[in-house]
N, C-alpha and C positions, 0 to 999 in steps of 0.2 A: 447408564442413563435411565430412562423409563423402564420402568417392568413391562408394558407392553411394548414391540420394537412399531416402530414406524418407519415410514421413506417419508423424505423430504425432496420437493425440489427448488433447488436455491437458483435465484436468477438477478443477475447484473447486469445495469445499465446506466451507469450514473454518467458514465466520460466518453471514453472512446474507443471500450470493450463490451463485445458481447458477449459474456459467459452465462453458462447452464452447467448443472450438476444435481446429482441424485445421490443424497448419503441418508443410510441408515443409522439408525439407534444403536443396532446392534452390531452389525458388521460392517461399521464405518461407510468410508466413499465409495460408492460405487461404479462411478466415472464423470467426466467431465468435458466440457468442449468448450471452447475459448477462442472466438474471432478478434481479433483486433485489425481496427482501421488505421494504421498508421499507414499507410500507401495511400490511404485517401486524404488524409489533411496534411503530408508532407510539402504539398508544391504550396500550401499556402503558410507553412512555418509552424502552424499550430493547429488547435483544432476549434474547428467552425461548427456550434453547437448543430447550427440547423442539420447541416448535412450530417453530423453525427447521431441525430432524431433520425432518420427518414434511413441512415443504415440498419440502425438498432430494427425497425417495424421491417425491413428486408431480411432481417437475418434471424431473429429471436426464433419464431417459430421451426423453420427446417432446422436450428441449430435444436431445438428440442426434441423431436422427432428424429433425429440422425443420433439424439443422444437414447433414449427410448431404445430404437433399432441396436444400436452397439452392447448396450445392456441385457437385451434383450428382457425389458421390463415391458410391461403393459401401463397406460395411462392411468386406469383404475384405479393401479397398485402405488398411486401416488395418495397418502396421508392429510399432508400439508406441502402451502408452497408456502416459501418465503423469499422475498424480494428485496433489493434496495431501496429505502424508502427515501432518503439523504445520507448527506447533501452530498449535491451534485448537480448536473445540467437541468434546467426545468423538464426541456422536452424529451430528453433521452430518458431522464427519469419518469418522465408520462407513461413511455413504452412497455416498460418494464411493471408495472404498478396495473396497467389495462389487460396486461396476458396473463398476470397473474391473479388480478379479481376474475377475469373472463376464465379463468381454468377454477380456480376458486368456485365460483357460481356455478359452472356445469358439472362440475362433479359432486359439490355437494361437500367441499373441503373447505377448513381452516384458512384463513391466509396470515401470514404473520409480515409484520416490515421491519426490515432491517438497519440500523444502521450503520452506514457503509463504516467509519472507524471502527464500532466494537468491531467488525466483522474481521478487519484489520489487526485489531488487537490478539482477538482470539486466535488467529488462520495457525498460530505452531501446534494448537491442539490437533491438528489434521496427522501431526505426525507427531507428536512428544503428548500421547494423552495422560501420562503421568502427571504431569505441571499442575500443578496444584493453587488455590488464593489463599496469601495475596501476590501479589508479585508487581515489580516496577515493570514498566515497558516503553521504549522509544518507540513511538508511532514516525517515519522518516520517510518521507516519500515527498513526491513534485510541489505537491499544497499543503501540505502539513509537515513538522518538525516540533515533537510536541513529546514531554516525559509526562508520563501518568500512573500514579497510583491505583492499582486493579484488585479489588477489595473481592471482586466477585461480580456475577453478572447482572452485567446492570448499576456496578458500582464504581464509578472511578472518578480519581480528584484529579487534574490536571494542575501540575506543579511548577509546570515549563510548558513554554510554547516559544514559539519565531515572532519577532517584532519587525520583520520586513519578507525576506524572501525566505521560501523554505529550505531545505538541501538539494531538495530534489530541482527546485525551481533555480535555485545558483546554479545547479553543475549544467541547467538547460542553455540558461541565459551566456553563460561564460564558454559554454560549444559554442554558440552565436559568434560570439564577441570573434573566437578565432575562425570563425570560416567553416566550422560541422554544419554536417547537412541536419533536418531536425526528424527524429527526436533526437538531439546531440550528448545526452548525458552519459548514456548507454557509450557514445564511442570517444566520448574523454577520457570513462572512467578506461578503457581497452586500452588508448596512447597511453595512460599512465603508467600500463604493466610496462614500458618499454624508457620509462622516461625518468630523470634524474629527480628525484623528491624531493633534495635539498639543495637543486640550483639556485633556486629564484625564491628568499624565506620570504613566504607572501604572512600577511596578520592572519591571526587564529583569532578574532571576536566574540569577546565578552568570556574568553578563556578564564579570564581571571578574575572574575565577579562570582561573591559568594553564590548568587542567584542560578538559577535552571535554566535559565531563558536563554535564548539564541536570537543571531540577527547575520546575516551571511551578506546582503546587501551592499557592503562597506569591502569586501573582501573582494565580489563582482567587481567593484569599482577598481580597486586595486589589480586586477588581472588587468581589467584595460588600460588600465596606465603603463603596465608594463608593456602589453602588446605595443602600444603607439611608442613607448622610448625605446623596444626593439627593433620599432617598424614594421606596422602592418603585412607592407608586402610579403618581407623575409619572413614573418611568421608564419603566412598563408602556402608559403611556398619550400617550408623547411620541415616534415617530417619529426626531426630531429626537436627543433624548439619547441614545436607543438605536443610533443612527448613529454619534455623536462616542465613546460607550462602546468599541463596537463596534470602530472605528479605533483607538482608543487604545491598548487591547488587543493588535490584531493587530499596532499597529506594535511593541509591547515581542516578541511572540512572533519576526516575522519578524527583525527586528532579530538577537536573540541567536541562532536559526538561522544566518544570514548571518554571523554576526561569529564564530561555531566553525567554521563549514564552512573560511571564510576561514584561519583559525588551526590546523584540520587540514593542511591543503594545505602551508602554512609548515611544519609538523613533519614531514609525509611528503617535501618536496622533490617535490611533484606538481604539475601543471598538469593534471588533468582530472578533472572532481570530477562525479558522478552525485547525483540528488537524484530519489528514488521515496518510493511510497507514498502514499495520498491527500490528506494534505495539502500533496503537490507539484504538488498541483496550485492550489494558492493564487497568484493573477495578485500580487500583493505581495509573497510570497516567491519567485518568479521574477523579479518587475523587480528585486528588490534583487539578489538573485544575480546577475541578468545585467549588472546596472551595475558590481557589482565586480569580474566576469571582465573585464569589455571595462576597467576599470583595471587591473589587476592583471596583465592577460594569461594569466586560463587559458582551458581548454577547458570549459561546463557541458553535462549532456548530461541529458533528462529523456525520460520514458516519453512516448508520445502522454498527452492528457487523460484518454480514454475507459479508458485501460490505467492510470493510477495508483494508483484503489480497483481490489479482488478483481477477478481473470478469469479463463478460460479460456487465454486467450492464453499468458501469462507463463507458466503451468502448462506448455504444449504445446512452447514456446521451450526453455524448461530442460531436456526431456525430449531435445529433439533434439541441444539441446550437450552435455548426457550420452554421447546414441549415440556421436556425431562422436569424443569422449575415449575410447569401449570400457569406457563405466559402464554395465552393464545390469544382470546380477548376478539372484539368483532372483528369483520374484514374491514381494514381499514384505505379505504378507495381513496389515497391521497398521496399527498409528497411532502418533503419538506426539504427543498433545493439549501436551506441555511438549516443550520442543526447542529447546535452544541452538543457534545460529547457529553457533558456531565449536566447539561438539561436535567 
């Protein structure tokens, strides 16, 4: 990176994580802390921005300072901060934007903003700093399902996107549909390890279209039609169905992920295809990907586990390959809750 090293510290708050982290230039990450509220918006199904504002300004601070302590770095010894500037919740993102100008302004530092996909894109850099541009990457998570050409920082064409619900927003909505408590997607994709894959052949959408785009919306619908001509009850109360649903589901989902990323690759003429975001971290949508690199012969390259949902990390990372490029530019005291990738 830079000839001179720096620290950074990268801060998240766009949803309904609090994460902090401090990585060097030179000797990488240095640690990380990571809150998440899901015990707080679970009894309401989802997450309720407000009260997800009003956690983030409860926890931002000690969670810096407990990160500081564990480090055993000093405040001073912080360069630059960088922050999530979008998209994401207005006010969660307020929080995170005011700690970081407010630490910006008293020490006398750079503030850089983030935006929360690059941050996404980048996060395998944290562990594969080989990977090289350009490279394809599946951006896959609750709100986004999106292939993008990544030319370099700061450059990328989005080739594909989702025309209704995203992956991560199907495997939420179709927990629902069978009775998971929320966040449900995490314990579908779990029943699935136990559950028959090719009980119930659900549609694999827009499988078969020359095109990159995705649309899972159609597929939701079809779980629930299945649930009611099994019978709700039975479903809610069978272990068993809920397994083979489960599987079913995920292999159409994984399936079409794997069979575009494959077909992106083919159009860009690339061998190194990145897959982030938190439902990259699904063990079924990695073994499928990895079985068709090691045929096909590319390169797959995936963020650690604990880095696929929101962090600190990926914030602090992107911050520093900024510097290293000579992006710092004023503090920029704002947000942008809507925010194209390829703006």
């Amino acid at each position: 990176m830079t000839a001179k090293p720096m620290l950074v510290l990268g801060i998240e708050t766009s949803c309904d994580e609090t994460g902090v982290a401090l990585y060097h230039t030179i000797e990488g990450l240095k640690g990380h802390k990571l809150y998440s509220q899901v015990h707080l918006h679970a009894e309401y199904g989802g997450v309720v921005p407000e009260l997800a504002s009003r956690d983030h300004v409860r926890k931002l601070l000690p969670l810096i300072q407990d990160l500081l302590d564990e480090t055993n770095i000093t405040i001073n010894s912080i360069n630059t901060i960088a922050y999530t500037r979008g998209p994401g919740l207005s006010g969660a993102l307020l929080v995170g934007t005011t700690v970081a100008n407010a630490l910006g302004y008293a020490l006398n530092k750079p503030v850089i903003g983030v935006h929360h996909l690059e941050a996404h894109l980048l996060s395998p850099l944290l562990s594969n700093p080989e990977l090289e541009f350009p490279f394809v990457a599946l951006l896959v998570s609750g709100g986004h399902t999106q292939l993008i050409q990544v030319d370099g920082i700061g450059s990328y064409i989005i080739q594909g996107d989702t025309r209704d619900d995203a992956a991560g927003e199907a495997f939420d909505k179709t927990a629902k549909i069978m009775g998971l408590p929320y966040p449900g997607g995490a314990l579908l994709s779990k029943l699935a390890e136990t559950g028959d894959a090719f009980k119930y052949p659900l549609p694999k959408p827009m499988l078969n279209r020359p095109d990159l785009d995705f649309s899972f919306s159609g597929l939701k619908t079809a779980v629930a039609q299945l649930v009611h001509k099994l019978d709700a009850q039975k479903v809610m109360a069978s272990s068993t169905l809920k397994a083979d649903i489960s599987a079913s589901f995920q292999e159409s989902v994984t399936e079409v992920l794997t069979q575009k990323c494959c077909r992106a690759l083919r159009l860009n003429e690339s061998k190194s295809l990145v897959i982030a975001g938190g439902v990259g971290a699904n063990s079924e949508l990695r073994r499928k990907v990895n079985q068709q690199a090691k045929k096909q012969g590319f390169k797959v390259y995936y963020p650690p586990v604990e880095f696929c949902t929101d962090n600190g990390a990926m914030v602090a990372l992107v911050g520093a390959l900024k510097i290293s490029e000579g992006i710092t530019g004023p503090n920029p005291f704002d947000i942008k809750p809507r925010w194209s990738l390829s703006a």
